[in-house]
N, C-alpha and C positions, 0 to 999 in steps of 0.2 A: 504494500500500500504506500503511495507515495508522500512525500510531509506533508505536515500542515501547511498550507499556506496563508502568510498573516491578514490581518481583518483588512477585508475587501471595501469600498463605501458602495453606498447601495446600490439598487439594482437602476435603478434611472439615473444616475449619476453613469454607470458604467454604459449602458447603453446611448447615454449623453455623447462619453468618451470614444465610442467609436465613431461616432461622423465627425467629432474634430480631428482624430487622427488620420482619417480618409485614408485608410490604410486601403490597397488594392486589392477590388472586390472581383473583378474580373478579366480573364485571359483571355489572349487571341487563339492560344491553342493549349494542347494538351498539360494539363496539371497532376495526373495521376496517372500511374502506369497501367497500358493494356497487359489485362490477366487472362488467363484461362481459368479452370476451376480450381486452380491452386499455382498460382504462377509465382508464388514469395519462396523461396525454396523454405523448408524450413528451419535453417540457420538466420534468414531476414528476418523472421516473423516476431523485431522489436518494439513494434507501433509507434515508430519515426516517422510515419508517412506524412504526418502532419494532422488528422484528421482524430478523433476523440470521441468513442464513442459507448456510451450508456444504455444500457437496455435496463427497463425495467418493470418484473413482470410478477405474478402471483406464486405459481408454483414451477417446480423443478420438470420442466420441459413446454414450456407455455411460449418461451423461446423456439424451440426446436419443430414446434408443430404452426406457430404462427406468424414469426420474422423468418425462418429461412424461404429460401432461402440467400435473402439479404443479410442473413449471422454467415453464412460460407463466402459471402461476396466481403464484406468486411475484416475478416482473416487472411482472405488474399489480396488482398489489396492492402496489408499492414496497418493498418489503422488500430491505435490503442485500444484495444476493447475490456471495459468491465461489467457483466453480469449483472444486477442487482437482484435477488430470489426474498419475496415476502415472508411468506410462510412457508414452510416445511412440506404439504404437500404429503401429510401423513395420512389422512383418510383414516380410512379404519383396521390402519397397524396390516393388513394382509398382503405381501408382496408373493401374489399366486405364479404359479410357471405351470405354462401351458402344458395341457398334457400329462399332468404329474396326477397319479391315482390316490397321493396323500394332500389333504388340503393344508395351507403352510399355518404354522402356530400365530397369534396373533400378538406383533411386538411393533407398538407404535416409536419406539426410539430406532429399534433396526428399520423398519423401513421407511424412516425419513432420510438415515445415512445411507442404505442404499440404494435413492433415488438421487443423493449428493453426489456417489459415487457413478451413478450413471452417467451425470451429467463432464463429470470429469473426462471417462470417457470418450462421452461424444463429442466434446472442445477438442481433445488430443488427437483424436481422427482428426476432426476438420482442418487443425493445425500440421501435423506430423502426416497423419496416414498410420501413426499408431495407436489403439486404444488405452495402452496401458503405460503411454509415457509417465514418465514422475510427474506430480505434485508439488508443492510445498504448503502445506496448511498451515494458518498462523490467526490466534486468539487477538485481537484487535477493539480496543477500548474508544466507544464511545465518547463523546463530551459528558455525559451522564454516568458516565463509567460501565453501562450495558455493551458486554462482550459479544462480537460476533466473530462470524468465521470469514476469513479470505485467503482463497486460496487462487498460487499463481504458477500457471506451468512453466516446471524450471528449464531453464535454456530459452525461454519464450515470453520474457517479462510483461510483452506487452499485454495478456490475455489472462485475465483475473475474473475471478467468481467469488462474489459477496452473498454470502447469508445472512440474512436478519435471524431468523431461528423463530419466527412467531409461529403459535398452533394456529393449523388449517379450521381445530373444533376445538373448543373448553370443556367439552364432553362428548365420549365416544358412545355409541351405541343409545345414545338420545334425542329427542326430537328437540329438547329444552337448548341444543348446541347454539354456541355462539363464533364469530368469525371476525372477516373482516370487511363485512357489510353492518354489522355490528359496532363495529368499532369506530369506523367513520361517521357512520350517525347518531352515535352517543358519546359527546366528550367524556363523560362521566366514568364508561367503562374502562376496568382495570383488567388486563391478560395477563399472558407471559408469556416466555418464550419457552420452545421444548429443548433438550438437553438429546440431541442424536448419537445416535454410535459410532465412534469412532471419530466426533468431532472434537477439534483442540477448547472447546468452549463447553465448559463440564459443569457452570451452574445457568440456573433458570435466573431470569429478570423480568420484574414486571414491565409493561407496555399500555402506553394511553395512544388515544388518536393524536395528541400531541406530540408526543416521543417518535410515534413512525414520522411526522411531518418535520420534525427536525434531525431526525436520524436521515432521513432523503437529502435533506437540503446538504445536512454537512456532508454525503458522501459525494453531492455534485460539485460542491465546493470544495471539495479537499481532489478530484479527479478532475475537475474541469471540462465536463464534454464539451464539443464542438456540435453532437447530433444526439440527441435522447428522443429512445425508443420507450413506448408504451402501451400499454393495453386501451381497446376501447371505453372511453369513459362516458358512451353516449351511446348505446347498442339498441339497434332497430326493436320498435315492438314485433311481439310474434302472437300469434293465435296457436298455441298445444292442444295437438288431436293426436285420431289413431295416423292421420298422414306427416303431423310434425310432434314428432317424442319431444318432449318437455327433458328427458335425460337429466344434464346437469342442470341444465339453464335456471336463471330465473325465473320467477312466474310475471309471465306478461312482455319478458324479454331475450333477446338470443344471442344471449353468453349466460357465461358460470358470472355469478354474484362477486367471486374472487378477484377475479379480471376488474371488474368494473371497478370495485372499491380501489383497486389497486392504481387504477388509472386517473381516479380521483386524489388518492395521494398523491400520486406525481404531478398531476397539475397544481397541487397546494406548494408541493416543496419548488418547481421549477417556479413559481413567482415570485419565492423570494433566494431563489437562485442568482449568484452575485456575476454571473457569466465567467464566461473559460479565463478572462483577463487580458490585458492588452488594448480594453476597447472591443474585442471581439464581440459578437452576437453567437446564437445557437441556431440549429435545428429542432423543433420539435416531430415527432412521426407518432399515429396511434394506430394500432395495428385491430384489425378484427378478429375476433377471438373464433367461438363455437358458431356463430351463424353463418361462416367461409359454407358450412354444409348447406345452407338453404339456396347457395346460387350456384351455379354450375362450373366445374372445374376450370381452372383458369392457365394451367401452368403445364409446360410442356412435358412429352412423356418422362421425359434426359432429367429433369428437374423432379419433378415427383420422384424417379427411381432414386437420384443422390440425397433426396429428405428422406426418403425411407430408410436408405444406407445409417445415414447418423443416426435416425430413430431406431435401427436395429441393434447399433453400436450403444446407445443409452440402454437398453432394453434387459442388453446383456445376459449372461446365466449364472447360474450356482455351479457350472463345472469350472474348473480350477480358481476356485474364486479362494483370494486369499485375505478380502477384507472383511473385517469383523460382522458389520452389517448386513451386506453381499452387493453383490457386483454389477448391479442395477435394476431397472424396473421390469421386472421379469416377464409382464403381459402383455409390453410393449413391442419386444422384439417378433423375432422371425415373419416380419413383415407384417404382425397386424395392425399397425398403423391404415394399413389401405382401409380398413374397413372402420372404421371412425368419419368418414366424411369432412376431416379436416385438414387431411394430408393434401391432399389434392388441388389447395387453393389457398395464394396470398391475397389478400387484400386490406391496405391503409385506410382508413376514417375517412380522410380528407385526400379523395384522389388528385392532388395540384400538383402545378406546374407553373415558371411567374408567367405574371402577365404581359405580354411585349408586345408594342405597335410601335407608329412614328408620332411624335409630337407634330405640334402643327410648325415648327419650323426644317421640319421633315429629318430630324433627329432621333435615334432608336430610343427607348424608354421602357426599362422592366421595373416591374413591380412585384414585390413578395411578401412575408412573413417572415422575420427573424426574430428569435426572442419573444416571442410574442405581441413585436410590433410592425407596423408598415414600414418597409425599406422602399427606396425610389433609386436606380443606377440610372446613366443615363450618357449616351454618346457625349464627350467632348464636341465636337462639330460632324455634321454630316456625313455618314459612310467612310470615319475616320477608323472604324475598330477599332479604338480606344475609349476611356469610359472616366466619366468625373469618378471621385468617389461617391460611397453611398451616403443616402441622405434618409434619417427616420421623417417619419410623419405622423405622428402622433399614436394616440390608441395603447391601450396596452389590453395583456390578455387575449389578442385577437387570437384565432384557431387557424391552421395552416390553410391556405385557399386564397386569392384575394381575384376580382373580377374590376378590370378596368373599362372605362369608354371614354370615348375623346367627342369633347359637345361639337357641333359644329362651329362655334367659336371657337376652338383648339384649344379647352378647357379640360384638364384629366377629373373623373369623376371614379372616386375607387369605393369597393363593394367587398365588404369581409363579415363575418360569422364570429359573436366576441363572447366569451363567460361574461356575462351579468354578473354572476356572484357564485358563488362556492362556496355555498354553507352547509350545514349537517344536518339539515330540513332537507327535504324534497321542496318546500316553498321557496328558500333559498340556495337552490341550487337553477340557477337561471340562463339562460344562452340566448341573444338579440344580435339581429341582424344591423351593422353600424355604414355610414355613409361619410368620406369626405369627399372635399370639391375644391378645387383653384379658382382664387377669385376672380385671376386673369388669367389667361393664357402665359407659361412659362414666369406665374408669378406665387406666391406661397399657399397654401394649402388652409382652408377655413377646419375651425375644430368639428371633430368629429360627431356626428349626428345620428340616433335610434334609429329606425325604422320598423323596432318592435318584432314579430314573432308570427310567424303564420298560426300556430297552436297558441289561444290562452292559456290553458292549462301550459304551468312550470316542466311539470314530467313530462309532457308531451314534448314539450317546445326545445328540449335539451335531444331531440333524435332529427330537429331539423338538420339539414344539408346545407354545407356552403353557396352563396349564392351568387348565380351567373347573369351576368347582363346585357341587352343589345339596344341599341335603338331602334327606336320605330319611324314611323314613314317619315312624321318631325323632326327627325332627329331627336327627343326625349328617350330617358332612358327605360328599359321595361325590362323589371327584374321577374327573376324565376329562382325558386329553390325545392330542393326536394321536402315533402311536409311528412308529419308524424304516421299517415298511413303508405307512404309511401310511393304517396303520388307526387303531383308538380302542384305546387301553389304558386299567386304573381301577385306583384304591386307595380302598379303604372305609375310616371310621375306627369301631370298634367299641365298646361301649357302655364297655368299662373305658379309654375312651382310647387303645389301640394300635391300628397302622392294618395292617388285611392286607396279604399282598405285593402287587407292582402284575402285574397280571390281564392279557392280553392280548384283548379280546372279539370279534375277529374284523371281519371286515367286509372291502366289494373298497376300493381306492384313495380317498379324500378328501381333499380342499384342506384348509389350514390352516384356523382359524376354525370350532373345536365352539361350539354350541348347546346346554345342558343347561336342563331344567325337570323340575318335580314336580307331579304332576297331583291331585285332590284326593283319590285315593284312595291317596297318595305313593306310587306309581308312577313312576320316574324314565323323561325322553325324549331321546332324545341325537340329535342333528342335524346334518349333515354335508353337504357340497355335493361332491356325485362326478363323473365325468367326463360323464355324460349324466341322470341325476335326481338328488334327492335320497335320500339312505342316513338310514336311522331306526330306532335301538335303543331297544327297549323290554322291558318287564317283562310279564309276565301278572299279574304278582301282588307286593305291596311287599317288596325284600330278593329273591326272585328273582333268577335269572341271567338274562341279557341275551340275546336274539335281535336278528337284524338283518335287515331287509328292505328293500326299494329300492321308494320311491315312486311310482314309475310318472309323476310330476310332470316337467313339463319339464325341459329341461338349464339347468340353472343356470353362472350366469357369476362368482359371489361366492359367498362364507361364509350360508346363511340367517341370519335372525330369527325368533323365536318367542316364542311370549307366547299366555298361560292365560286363558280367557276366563270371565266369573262365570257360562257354562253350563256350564265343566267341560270344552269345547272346547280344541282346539290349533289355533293357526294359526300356518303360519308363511309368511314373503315374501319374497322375492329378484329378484336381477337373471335374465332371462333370457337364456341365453348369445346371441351374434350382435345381438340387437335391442336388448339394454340395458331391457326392459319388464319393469316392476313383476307380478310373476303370483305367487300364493299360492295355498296347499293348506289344507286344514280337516280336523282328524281328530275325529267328533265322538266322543260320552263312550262307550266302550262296541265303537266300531268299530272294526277294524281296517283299511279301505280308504280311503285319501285323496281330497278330493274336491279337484277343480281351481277355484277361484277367479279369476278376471281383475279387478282393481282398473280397469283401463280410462284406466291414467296413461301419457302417453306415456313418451318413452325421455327419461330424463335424468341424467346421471351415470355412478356409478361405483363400487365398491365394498360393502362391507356399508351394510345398512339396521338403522334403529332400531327396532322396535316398541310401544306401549302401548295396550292394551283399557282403550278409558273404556265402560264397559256392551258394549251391542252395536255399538261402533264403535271400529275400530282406529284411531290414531293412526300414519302411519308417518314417519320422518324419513330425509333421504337425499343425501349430496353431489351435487351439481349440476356440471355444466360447466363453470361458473366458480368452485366450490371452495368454495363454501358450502353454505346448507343448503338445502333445500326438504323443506317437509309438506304432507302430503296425510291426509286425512277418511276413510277406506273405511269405508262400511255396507254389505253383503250385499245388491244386488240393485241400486244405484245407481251412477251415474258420479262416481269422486273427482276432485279437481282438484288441480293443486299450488299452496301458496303460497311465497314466499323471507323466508328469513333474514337476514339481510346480513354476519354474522360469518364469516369466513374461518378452514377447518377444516383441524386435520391430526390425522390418525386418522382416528377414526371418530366420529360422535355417541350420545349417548346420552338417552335419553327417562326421566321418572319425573314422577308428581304429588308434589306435598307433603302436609304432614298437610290442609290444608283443600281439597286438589283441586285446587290451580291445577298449569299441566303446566309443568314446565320441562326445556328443551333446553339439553343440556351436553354440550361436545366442549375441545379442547384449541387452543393457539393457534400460530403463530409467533414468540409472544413469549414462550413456554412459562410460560404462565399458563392457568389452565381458567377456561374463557368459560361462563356462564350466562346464561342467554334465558329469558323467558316467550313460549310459544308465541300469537302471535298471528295472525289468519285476514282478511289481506289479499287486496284481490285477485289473481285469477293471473294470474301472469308466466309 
């Protein structure tokens, strides 16, 4: 564990500190090395790369079934990684092996260590390619003086796993049990922590919802990430039948309770997180827990087989097992991971990527989320490929996602999803959609403004979606977000400046990750990826109400892409669910029936795609297997091909020409700086 480092000043001071320092937030070219699935040999694997990265999750593999696999992409690519585990992930003491005609004794101290030990394991695979490299476990004192465990694989400093040690239950084999959904919303409750086998930390301590909230803080302040990973803190509602098992979930929601509460701490500790130092900003990312199984598999075959590899590797057996507890989560291995419905699919909270267009003095312009504030980068002059430093803009707490629109004035107008409040109520625990606006073109930014909540209800209004925006035939802007059932809800803003109520427009179920466009007869189109096609609202007529129809297009495995073609054309591209392949639809000017398009690119990657129509050929951008980027060429009627990037992305990428035409590829780092690329047309890989 690395020192202390001494008292930081606060968290707006430090984020202050980064736009006077205008330290350089973006590159003309590559900032981190292309990898393969393990390209650090591992002798490198010091987490020198620059990059600092945090995960922090409930129990002992919530990592390995929900961030990989972005945790293997992160090992090879050196970035400092440290683990953070809640609780112990004890359940009720049985650590079963499949197949075995004795069912196992029941010891909740053994198998909490031998779920610690699995996870060992499966870091040393993904590091070495061995399972049983050494360790070094070390008893490690809190500011409170509550001892936990961190252990760090020797020869491999960079790559540390922290345990809290908190019980999963306060009582086993009872209904009366308490956790850490409990614990979050009763300051009052007092736990503790359990006492594993084989752990260097041999006494229990008690535990309040305060102590986990500062026990987080100091370990982000004492490691400093660059990018913190987390659990969903805002998980879709569900309806539990005989077609969706209620299993672990919560009642009324889909994830385990654990997840969620846990993701809530880490939003409490990251606000008053003192940032990595330097002036730097962070990353935030929150990952989808148990509902990955309600949408259709997302990730290529190559990829699910290497999650399963390290889930077999944690899973481990009682043969030649030589640690006290044993040798990992025994029900996990020999491949039954497949059959969990979780294996098979990543996906983030907040599917983003910044937002990039030209100002009106035809200057490029990205907008993000850092820290959980609005950042603004922004060309020095014209199709110069070089960049001011970054500049915040006010807001704090915003959620990652940010939607910009440029008024016809050449006024930027930005559009983000913000914590109200995080309290230990369900009434205060609040999420509102916030608005800022330039007063002039290229002049400072007016303070940021409500726009309120598609959902009254508090617990509802915390499963909205970040929200996307386009203008309409006026040029006014018309927002869209995803709402608590799961549809598209809107708010117009109207010619004298006020904005109508927010609209509910109907539609069956869709994924995070709206899609809006204005066609050239401004015509707004709003694009959604459902559980078997894609869903597409549209207008008959500019200012019209909204109908909704389902594409008839394949089953999609991600959020689409769309993008206005200079015939007037829509197309838009996505992953296909099961295959991971590139398939698009065309709606031409006038039609109302989609037609199916095959780009004819194999399967590679993961997540949303980029889009940009240069004439009659799209441009598409796209994470790759090993976490970077790959583009690809499509013209209507030919075979495209991919080429690579070699910058290592988190989010999602984003595509734009400059004033002179040249295209540039922009996504975010793990050094949480935004990387810019000139698209260039290597051979494929």
């Amino acid at each position: 564990m690395p020192p202390l480092s001494a008292r930081r000043p606060t968290r707006r001071t430090v984020m202050a500190g980064f736009v006077a320092l205008g330290a350089a937030a973006c590159t003309s070219g590559p900032d981190e090395p292309a990898t393969g699935s393990r390209a650090a040999t591992p002798a490198d694997l010091d987490g020198q790369s620059g990059g600092r990265v945090m995960q922090i999750v409930a129990h002992p593999d919530d990592d390995l079934y929900f961030m990989n696999p972005e945790l293997s992409q992160t090992i090879a690519a050196n970035d400092q990684l440290v683990s953070v585990y809640l609780n112990c992930g004890e359940t009720g003491g049985l650590n079963k092996v499949p197949g075995a005609k004795t069912p196992p004794r029941r010891d909740i101290a053994a198998y909490a260590g031998a779920r610690r030990q699995g996870l060992r394991q499966g870091y040393a695979y993904m590091a070495t390619g061995e399972a049983r490299a050494p360790w070094r476990a070390e008893a490690v004192a809190l500011p409170d003086g509550t001892l936990i465990e961190v252990d760090t694989l020797v020869g491999h400093r960079g790559i540390q796993l922290v345990f809290l040690g908190l019980r999963q239950h306060t009582s086993y084999g009872s209904g009366r049990s308490k956790g850490l959904t409990q614990l979050w919303s009763d300051p009052s409750m007092v736990s503790s922590t359990l006492v594993s086998t084989g752990s260097p930390v041999q006494d229990s301590h008690p535990v309040t919802r305060e102590s986990v909230i500062a026990a987080l803080t100091h370990l982000l302040d004492t490691y400093r990430p660059t990018l913190v990973r987390t659990m969903d803190p805002d998980p879709d509602m569900q309806v539990h039948d005989a077609q969706h098992r209620i299993h672990h979930d919560q009642p009324g929601y889909s994830d385990h309770p654990d997840h969620t509460a846990t993701a809530l701490f880490s939003l409490a500790a990251v606000e008053r997180y003192q940032g990595p130092g330097k002036g730097r900003p962070y990353v935030l990312e929150a990952y989808r827990g148990y509902g990955n199984e309600r949408w259709p598999q997302n990730l290529p075959a190559e990829l699910v087989r290497a999650k399963a590899d390290v889930l077999n590797v944690y899973g481990g057996s009682p043969d030649s097992c030589d640690f006290a507890a044993g040798c990992g989560d025994y029900d996990v291995g020999q491949d039954r991971s497949y059959t969990t419905g979780w294996l098979q699919r990543t996906t983030v909270r907040h599917p983003a990527a910044p937002s990039i267009g030209l100002d009106a003095g035809g200057r490029l312009t990205a907008f993000a989320v850092l820290g959980g504030q609005a950042v603004m980068w922004r060309e020095k002059a014209r199709s110069s490929g070089t960049w001011e430093a970054p500049r915040l803009l006010g807001a704090e707490q915003l959620l990652p996602g940010m939607s910009a629109s440029l008024t016809r004035d050449g006024r930027w107008q930005l559009f983000a999803e913000r914590v109200a409040s995080l309290g230990a109520s369900r009434r205060d625990n609040r999420r509102d959609i916030v608005v800022a606006e330039q007063r002039t073109a290229d002049g400072p930014f007016g303070a940021w403004s409500t726009l309120g909540n598609p959902e009254a209800d508090a617990d509802r209004g915390r499963r909205v979606g970040s929200p996307v925006v386009t203008p309409d035939g006026q040029g006014l802007p018309v927002l869209f977000a995803r709402n608590w059932s799961k549809g598209v809800s809107m708010r117009r803003r109207r010619p004298d400046g006020q904005w109508t109520p927010w609209l509910d427009i109907g539609g069956d179920e869709v994924q995070e990750g709206l899609v809006a466009l204005t066609d050239r007869q401004g015509r707004i189109h709003v694009l959604a990826s459902g559980h078997d096609t894609v869903h597409h609202w549209s207008q008959e007529e500019p200012g019209k109400p909204f109908t909704v129809t389902r594409t008839g297009l394949p089953s999609p495995a991600d959020p689409p892409a769309a993008v206005l073609c200079p015939d007037g054309s829509v197309v838009l591209a996505y992953r296909e669910a099961t295959t991971s392949r590139v398939v698009g639809g065309r709606l031409a000017p006038g039609a109302s029936d989609w037609r199916s398009e095959q780009p004819g690119l194999p399967a590679r990657g993961y997540g949303p795609l980029a889009l940009l129509a240069l004439g009659d050929t799209i441009l598409l951008a796209a994470r790759n297997n090993e976490g970077t980027t790959s583009t690809a060429l499509w013209r209507p009627g030919t075979q495209a091909r991919w080429s690579t990037d070699p910058g290592r992305v988190v989010g999602a990428q984003a595509l734009r020409a400059d004033a002179a035409g040249h295209v540039v590829l922009a996504h975010l780092t793990s050094q949480a700086t935004l990387r810019t690329a000139p698209v260039s047309w290597g051979a494929s890989r």
